[in-house]
C-alpha positions in Angstrom: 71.2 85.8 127.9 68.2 84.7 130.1 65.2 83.3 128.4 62.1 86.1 128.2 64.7 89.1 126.2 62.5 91.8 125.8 63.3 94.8 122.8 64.4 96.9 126.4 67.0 94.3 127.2 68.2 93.9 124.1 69.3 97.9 123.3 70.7 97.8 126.8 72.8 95.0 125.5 74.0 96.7 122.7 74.8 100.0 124.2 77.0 98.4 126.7 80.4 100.1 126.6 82.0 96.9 127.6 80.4 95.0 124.3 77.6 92.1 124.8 77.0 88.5 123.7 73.5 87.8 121.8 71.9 84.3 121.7 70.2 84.7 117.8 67.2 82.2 116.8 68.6 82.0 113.2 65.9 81.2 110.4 66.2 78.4 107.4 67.0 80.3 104.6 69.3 83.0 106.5 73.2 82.7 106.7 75.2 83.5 109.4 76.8 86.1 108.0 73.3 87.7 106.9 72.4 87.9 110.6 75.6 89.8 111.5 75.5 92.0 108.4 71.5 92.8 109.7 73.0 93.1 113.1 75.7 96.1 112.0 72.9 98.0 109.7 70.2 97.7 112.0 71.5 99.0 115.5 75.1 100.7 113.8 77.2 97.8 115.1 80.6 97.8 113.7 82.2 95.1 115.5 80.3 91.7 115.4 81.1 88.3 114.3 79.4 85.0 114.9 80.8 81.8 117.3 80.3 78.9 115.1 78.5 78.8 112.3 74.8 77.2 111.0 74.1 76.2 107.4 71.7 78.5 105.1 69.2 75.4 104.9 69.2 75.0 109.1 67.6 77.3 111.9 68.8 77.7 115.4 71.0 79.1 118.0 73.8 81.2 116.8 76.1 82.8 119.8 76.8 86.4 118.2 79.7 88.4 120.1 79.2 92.3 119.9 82.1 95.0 120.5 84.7 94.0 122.8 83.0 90.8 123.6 84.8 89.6 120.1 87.6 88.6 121.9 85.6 85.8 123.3 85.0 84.0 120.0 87.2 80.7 120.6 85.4 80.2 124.3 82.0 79.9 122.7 82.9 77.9 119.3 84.6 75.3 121.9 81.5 74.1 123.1 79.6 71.3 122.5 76.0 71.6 120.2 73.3 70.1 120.4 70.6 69.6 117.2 67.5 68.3 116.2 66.6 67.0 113.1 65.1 64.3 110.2 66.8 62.6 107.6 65.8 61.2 104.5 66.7 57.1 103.8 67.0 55.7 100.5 68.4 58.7 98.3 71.6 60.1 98.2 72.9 63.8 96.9 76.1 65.8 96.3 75.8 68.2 98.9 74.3 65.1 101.5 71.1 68.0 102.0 68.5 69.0 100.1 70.7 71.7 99.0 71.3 69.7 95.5 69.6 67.8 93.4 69.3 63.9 94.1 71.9 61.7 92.7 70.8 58.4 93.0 67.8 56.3 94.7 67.8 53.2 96.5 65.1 50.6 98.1 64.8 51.1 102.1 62.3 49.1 103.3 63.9 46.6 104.4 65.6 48.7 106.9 63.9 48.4 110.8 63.9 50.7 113.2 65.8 47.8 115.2 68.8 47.8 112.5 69.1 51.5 112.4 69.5 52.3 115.8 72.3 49.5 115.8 73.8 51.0 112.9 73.5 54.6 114.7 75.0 53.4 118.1 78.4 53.3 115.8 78.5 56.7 115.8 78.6 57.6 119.4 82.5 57.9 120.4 85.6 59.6 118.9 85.9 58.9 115.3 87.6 60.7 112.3 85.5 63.0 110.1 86.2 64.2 106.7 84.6 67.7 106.1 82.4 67.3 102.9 82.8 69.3 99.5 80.1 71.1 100.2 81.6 73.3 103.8 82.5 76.3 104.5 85.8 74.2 104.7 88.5 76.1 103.4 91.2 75.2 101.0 94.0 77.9 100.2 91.8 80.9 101.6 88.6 79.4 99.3 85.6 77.8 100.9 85.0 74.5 99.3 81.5 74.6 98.8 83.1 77.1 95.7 85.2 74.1 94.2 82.2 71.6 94.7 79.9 73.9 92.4 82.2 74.0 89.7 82.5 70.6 89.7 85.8 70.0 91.4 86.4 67.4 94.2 89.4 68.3 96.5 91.5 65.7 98.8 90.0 66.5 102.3 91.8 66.0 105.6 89.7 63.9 108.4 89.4 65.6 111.3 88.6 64.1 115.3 85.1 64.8 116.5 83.4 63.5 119.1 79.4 62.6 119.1 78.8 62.6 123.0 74.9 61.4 122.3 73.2 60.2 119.3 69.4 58.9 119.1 66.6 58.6 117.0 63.3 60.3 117.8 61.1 58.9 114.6 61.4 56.0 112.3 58.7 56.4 109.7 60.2 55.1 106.7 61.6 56.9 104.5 61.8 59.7 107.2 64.0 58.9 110.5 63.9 61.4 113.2 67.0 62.3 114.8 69.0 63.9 118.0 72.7 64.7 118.5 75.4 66.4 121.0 78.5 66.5 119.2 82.0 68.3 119.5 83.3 71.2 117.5 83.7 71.0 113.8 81.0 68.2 113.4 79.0 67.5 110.2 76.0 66.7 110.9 75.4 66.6 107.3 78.4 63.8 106.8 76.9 62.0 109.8 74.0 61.3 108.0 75.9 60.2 104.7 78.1 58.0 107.0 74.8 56.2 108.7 73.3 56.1 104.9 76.3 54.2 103.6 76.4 51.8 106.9 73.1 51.0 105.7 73.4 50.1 102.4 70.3 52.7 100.9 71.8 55.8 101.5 70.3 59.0 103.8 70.1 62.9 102.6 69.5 65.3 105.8 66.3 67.1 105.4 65.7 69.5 108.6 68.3 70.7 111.3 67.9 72.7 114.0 70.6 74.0 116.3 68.7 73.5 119.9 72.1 74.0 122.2 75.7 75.3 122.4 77.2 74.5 125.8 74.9 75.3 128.8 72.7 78.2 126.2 69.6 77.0 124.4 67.7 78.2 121.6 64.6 79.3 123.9 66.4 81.8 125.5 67.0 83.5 122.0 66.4 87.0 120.3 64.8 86.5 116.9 65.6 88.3 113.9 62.4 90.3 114.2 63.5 91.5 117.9 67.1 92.5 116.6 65.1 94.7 113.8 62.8 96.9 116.2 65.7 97.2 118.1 67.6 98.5 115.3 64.7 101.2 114.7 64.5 102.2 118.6 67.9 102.6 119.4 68.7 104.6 115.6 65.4 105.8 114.5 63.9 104.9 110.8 64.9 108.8 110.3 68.2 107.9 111.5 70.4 105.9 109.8 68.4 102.7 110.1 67.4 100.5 106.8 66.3 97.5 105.5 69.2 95.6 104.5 69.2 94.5 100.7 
């Protein structure tokens, strides 16, 4: 996993007897689960899972564990993560993305840059976080996200997380730019409700981008696109290997 993974490297990877560990460059609009099903039909995996993962709507590193290197799951969700991203002030929706439709509108402008940042340095610590209604939270085997479209709203446990580093990179009302390194089972979604509401306007997340887990970074990832020529070296288009659905 060293930054400059060439097609070569990567089928040596994946013929390994002992199993490998990918870093993926997940796009927007992918899930997880979509880059581990393209994984297994691509390059005939049969055992592969993903350590932690990314929402549909945000790109980024995803640590994916191949063969016997399964077994490593827990080490690599344990880490810390690092993102990048913006967020929107003065609106506020269901899903605390752009995933839904926006629920309600509020004046910002008299929010500073001076006022935000002092609202953000609350954040930095140990605190308790509740996992929104729109996770891949589950509740009695069933992701939440599945009660939130059908309009239910469920009594959610808060959970400790810890933000090690939070900063803003932008203010350019309505759009704040944003950096954090945060623990294990952080929302960065609910984050950004939580600073909305400390406000007094409200703030949607609009962008993330999953720039570190632990001591691996993003640039030192495969794409998609690598992991498919892969897939049609190491099985052949006349041999098995297809364009997912």
């Amino acid at each position: 996993m060293t930054a400059g993974t060439t097609d070569a490297n990567i089928q040596e990877k994946l013929a390994a007897d002992e199993g490998t560990v990918l870093l993926v460059d997940k796009p927007v609009g992918m899930t997880s689960f979509d880059v581990i099903y393209r994984l297994r039909r691509w390059c005939g995996i049969k055992r592969a899972g993903h350590a932690g993962t990314l929402d549909p709507n945000a790109s980024g590193l995803l640590i994916v564990c191949v063969g016997r290197q399964t077994k490593r799951f827990e080490e690599y969700a344990g880490l810390d993560k690092e993102y990048v991203g913006t967020f929107q002030l003065g609106i506020k929706t269901p899903s605390f993305d752009m995933e839904t439709e926006i629920s309600e509108r509020n004046d910002c402008s008299s929010v500073t840059e001076e006022r935000l940042r002092s609202v953000v340095s609350t954040f930095v610590g140990k605190q308790l976080q509740t996992p929104p209604m729109y996770s891949a939270a589950k509740y009695r085997g069933k992701p939440l996200y599945k009660y939130a479209r059908s309009g239910k709203t469920l009594e959610r446990k808060e959970k400790e997380i810890t933000v090690q580093e939070l900063s803003i990179t932008e203010f350019a009302l309505p759009v704040v730019g944003f950096r954090v390194v945060c623990s294990k089972g952080t929302y960065v979604r609910s984050l950004v409700h939580d600073i909305g509401i400390g406000l007094g306007c409200g703030a949607v997340l609009t962008s993330l981008r999953r720039t570190r887990i632990g001591p691996y970074r993003v640039e030192d990832a495969t794409t998609v696109a690598q992991l498919e020529q892969s897939g049609r070296t190491l099985l052949g288009e006349s041999n098995g290997y297809r364009i997912p659905a």
